[in-house]
C-alpha distance (Angstrom), angle and dihedral (degrees) to the residues before:
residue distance angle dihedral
X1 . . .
X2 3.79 . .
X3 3.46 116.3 .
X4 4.02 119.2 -135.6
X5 3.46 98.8 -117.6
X6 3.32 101.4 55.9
X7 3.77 96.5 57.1
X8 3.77 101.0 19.0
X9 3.63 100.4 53.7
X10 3.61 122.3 -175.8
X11 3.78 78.6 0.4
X12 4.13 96.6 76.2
X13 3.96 87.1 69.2
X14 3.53 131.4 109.2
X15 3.98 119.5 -162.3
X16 4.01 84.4 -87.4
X17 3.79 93.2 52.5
X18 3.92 84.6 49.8
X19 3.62 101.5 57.9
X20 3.93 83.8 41.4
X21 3.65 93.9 66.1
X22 3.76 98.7 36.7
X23 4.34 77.6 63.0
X24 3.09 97.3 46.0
X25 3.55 91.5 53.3
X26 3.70 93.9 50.2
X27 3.60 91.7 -117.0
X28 4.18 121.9 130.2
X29 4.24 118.8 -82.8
X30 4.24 81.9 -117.6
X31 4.13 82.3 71.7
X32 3.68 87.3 70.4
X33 3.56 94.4 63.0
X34 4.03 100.1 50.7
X35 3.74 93.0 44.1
X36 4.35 80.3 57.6
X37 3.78 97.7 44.5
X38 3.93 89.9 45.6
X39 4.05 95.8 42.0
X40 4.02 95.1 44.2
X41 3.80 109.4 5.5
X42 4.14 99.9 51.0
X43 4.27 96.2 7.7
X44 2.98 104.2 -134.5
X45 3.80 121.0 -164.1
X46 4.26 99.4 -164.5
X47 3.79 127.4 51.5
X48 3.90 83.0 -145.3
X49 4.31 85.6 65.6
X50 3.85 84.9 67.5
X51 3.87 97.3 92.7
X52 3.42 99.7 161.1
X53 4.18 89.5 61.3
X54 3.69 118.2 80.0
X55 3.54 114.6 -93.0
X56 3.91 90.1 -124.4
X57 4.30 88.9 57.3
X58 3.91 87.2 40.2
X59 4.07 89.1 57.5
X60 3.73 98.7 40.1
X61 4.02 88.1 49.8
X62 3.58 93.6 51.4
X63 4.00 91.0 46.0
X64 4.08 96.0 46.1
X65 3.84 101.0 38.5
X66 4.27 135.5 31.5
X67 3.95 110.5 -129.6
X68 4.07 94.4 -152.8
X69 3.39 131.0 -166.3
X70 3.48 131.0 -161.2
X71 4.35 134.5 -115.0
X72 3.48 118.7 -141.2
X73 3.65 103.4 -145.5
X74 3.71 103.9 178.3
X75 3.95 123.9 18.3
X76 4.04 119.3 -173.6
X77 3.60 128.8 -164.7
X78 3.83 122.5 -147.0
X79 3.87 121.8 -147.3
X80 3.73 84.2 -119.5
X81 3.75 92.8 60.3
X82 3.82 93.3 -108.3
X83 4.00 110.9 139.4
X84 4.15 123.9 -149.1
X85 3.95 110.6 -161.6
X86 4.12 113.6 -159.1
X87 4.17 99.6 -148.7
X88 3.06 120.1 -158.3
X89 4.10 113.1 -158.5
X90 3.94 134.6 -143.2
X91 3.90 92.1 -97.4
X92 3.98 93.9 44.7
X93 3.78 89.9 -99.0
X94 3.90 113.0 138.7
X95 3.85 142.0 -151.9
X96 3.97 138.0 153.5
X97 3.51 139.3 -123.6
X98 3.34 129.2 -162.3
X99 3.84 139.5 -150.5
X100 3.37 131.4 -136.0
X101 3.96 119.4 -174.3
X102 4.07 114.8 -170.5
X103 4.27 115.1 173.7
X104 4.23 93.1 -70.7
X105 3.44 97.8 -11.6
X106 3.67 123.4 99.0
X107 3.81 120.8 -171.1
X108 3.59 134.1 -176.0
X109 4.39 127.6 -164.7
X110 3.73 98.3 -150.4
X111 3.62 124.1 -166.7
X112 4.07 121.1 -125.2
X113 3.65 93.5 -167.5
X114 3.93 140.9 25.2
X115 4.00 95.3 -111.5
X116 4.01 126.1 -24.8
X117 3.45 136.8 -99.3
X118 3.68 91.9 -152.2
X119 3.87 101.9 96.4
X120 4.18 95.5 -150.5
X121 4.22 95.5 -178.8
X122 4.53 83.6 -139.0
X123 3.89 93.8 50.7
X124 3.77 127.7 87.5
X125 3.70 101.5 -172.3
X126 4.35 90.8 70.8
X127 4.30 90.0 52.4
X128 3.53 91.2 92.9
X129 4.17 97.3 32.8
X130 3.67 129.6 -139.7
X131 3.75 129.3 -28.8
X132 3.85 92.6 168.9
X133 3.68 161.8 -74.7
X134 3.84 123.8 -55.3
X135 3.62 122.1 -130.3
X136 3.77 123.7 -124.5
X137 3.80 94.3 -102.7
X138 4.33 90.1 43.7
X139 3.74 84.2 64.0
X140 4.29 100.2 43.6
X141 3.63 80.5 48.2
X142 3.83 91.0 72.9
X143 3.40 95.7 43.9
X144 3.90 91.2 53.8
X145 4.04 92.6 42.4
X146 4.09 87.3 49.3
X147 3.43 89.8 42.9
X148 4.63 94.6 53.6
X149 3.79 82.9 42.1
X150 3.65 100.1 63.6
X151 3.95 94.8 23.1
X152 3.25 102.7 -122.6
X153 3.95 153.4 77.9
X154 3.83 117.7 -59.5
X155 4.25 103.6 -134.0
X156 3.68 101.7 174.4
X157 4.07 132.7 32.9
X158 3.81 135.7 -176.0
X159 3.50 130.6 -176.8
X160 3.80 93.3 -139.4
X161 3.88 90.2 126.7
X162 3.24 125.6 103.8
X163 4.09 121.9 -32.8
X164 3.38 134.4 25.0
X165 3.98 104.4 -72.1
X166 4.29 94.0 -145.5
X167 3.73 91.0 56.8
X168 3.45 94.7 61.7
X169 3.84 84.1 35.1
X170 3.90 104.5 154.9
X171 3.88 98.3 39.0
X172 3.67 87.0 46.7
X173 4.00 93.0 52.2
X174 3.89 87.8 42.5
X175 3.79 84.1 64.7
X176 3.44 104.7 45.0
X177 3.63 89.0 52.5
X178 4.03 92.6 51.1
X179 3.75 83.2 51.2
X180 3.43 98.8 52.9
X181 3.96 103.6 39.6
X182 3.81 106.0 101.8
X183 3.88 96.2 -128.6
X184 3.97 87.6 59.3
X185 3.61 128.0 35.0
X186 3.67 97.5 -21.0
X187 4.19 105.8 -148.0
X188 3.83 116.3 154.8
X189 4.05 108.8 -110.1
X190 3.70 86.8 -116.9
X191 3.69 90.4 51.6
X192 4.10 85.4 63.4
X193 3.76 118.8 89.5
X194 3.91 131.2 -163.4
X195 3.72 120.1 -164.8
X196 3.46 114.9 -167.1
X197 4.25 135.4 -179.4
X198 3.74 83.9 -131.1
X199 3.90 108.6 -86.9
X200 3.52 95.5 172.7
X201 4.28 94.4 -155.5
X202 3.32 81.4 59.6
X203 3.52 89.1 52.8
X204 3.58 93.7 53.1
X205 3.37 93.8 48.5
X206 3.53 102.1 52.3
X207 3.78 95.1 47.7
X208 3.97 83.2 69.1
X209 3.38 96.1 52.7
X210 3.97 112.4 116.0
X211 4.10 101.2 -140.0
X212 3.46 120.9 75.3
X213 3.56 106.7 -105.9
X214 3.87 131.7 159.4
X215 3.58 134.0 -120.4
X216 3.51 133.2 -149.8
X217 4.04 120.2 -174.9
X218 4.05 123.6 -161.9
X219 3.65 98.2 -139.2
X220 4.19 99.5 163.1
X221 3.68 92.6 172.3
X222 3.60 144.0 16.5
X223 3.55 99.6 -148.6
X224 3.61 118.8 81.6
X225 3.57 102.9 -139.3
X226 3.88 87.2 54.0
X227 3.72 94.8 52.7
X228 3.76 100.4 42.2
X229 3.76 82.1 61.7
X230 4.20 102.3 46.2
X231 3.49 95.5 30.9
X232 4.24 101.9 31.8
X233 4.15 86.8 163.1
X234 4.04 89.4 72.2
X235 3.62 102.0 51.4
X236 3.83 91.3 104.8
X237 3.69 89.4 67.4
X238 4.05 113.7 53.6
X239 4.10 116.4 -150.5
X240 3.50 83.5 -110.2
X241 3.66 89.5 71.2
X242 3.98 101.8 37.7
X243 3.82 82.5 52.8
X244 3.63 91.9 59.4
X245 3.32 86.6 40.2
X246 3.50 99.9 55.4
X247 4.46 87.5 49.6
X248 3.75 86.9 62.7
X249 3.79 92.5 48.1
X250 3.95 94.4 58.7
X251 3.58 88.5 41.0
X252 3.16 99.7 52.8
X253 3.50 109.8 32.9
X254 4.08 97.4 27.8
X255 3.94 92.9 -130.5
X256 3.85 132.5 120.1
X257 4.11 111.7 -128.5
X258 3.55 125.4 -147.2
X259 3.56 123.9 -115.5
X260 3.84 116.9 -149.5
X261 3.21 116.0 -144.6
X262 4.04 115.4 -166.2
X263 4.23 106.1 -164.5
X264 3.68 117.6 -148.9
X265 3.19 120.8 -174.9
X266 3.94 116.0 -117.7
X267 3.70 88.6 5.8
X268 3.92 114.2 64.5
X269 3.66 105.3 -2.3
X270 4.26 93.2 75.8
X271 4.01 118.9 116.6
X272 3.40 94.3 -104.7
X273 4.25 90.9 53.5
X274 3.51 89.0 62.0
X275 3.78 107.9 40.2
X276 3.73 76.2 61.5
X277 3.42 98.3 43.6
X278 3.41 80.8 56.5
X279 4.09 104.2 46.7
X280 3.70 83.4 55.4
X281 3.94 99.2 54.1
X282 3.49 93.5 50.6
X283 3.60 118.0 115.2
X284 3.59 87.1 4.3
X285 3.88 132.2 129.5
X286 3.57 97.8 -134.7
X287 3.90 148.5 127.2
X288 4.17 111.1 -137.6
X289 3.93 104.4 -153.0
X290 3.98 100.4 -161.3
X291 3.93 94.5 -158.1
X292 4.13 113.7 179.8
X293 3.62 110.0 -123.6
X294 4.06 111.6 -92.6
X295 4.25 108.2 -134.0
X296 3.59 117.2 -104.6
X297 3.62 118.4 -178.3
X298 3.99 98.0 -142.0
X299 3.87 92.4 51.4
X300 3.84 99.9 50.1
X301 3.65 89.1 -154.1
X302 3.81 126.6 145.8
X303 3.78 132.2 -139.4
X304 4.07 109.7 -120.8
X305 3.87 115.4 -106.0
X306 4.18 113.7 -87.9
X307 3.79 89.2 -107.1
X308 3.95 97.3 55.1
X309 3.24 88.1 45.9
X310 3.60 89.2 47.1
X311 3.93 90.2 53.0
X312 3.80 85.5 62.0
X313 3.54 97.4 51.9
X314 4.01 95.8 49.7
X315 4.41 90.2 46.1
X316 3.40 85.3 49.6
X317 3.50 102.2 47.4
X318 4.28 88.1 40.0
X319 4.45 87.9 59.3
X320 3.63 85.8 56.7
X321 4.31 95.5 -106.5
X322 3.45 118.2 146.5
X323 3.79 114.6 -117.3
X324 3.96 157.9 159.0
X325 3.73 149.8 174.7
X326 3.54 107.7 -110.1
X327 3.83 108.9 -131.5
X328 3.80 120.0 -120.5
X329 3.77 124.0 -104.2
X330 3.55 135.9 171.0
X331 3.95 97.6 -1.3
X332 3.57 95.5 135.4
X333 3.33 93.7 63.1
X334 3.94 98.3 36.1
X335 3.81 88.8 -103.0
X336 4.22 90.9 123.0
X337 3.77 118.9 98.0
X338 3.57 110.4 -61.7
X339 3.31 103.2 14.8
X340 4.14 103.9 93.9
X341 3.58 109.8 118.6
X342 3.99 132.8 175.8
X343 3.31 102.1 -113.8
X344 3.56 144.4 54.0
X345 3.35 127.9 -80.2
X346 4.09 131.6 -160.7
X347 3.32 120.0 -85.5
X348 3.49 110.0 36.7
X349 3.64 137.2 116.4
X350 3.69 128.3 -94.6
């Protein structure tokens, strides 16, 4: 697997990385700081665009380290208005981005990784497995390409792409932090979303972190047998653990997670599901997102009727756990949860 340094370039490096190379270079910390606000506040696509580095620093950057950009080769457009990007990366590599316009909100799913290595049964994107991680400044670079595109400010982002966001964990808290500094992309910490599978260090880790970021967890069942088998990447961590997990997130950081909630019909949508669905939410600070399973072809699995999913909703709700049934977007052009791929599909626009 590729590494993101060799192919991403200057691209690969958080804030830290930044100020590394500026030292290494025998150039002053401050160097750190215009490298950022050219790379992710004005994107720039040249080292020679930097004016206000010396000309000396401009030419050793541009001989030490690539400063990519990446080709959208397909772009779709939902009757919803949501967008899905096919991007293809310096070393061939591709992911997709998608999109997602709402009165004055603008929100973008950006990927982490080129494909997954999680295996979830419902998800399209891990079918062909991992080709690798992102760097920092692969991921800002779909906020700033979704943000030209629609001609106007991004406000909200969440790495709901493609990969699994805490196994790429530093590059992917690199970004975030790029998009939430002022001088760069400028989104509110609480307008940046994690999803994660559930890897509980990750967890742990992020409940330490000092911004105010989100997190969203794909939980899809409550019973362990039931999970092993949709989401076969997790089994290393039993619920037992992301529950405690999940405690020491709210107490630590003081903020309610999502749980997403994928039904499928026949599968996770039975009685038994959601009493423990239920047993597990109790006494927990948390937000269940019932979402109805999006069609992929591969999977053959089917969304659970309106009034199952329904039932959930209302038991839910009657235990005292925060929930909702997340609204559809994109689906018809496989834009909805679970549905990015890495490669085109038909119908798009060149």
């Amino acid at each position: 697997m590729a590494r993101a340094i060799d192919v991403a370039g200057i691209k690969a490096l958080d804030r830290a990385g930044l100020e590394a190379l500026v030292a290494d270079l025998g150039q002053p910390r401050f160097r750190a700081k215009q490298l950022e606000r050219w790379l992710y506040g004005r994107g720039a696509k040249s080292f020679a665009e930097m004016t206000d580095l010396p000309a000396g620093l401009r030419d050793t950057l541009a001989d030490r380290l690539a400063l990519p950009t990446p080709i959208i080769r397909q772009r779709q457009q939902s009757t919803d208005g949501t967008r899905k990007y096919l991007l293809e990366l310096a070393d061939g590599a591709t992911i997709e981005t998608v999109g997602l316009p709402a009165g004055d909100r603008l929100t973008v799913c950006f990927s982490s990784q080129a494909g997954c290595a999680m295996g979830c049964a419902f998800c399209a994107t891990g079918i062909a497995g991992l080709t690798r991680n992102l760097g920092p400044g692969e991921m800002i670079d779909q906020i700033r390409l979704v943000a030209a595109d629609f001609g106007r400010r991004v406000t909200n982002a969440v790495a709901m792409g493609q990969g699994e966001p805490f196994a790429n964990y530093d590059a992917t808290l690199g970004a975030l932090r790029f998009m939430n500094a002022a001088e760069d992309v400028g989104i509110g910490a609480r307008h940046l979303t994690v999803s994660t599978c559930g890897i509980v260090p990750g967890i742990k880790r992020f409940a330490e972190e000092p911004e105010q970021f989100t997190l969203a967890v794909s939980l899809h069942s409550a019973v362990q047998s039931t999970r092993d088998k949709i989401m076969p990447g997790m089994r290393g961590w039993p619920l037992s653990e992301l529950r405690d997990a999940l405690i020491t997130y709210a107490e630590k950081s003081g903020r309610r997670p999502s749980l997403e909630y994928a039904l499928i019909a026949g599968v996770n949508d039975t009685a038994g599901e959601l009493s423990a669905l239920v047993r597990f939410c109790r006494k927990l600070l948390v937000h269940v997102n019932l979402i109805p399973v999006n069609p992929v072809r591969e999977t053959g699995f089917l969304r659970s009727p309106d009034d199952r999913i329904a039932v959930f909703q209302r038991e839910l709700h009657m235990s005292g756990v925060e929930v909702s049934v997340r609204a559809e977007r994109g689906a018809d052009i496989d834009a909805a949860c679970g549905q990015l791929r890495q490669r085109a599909t038909s119908g798009g626009e060149r």
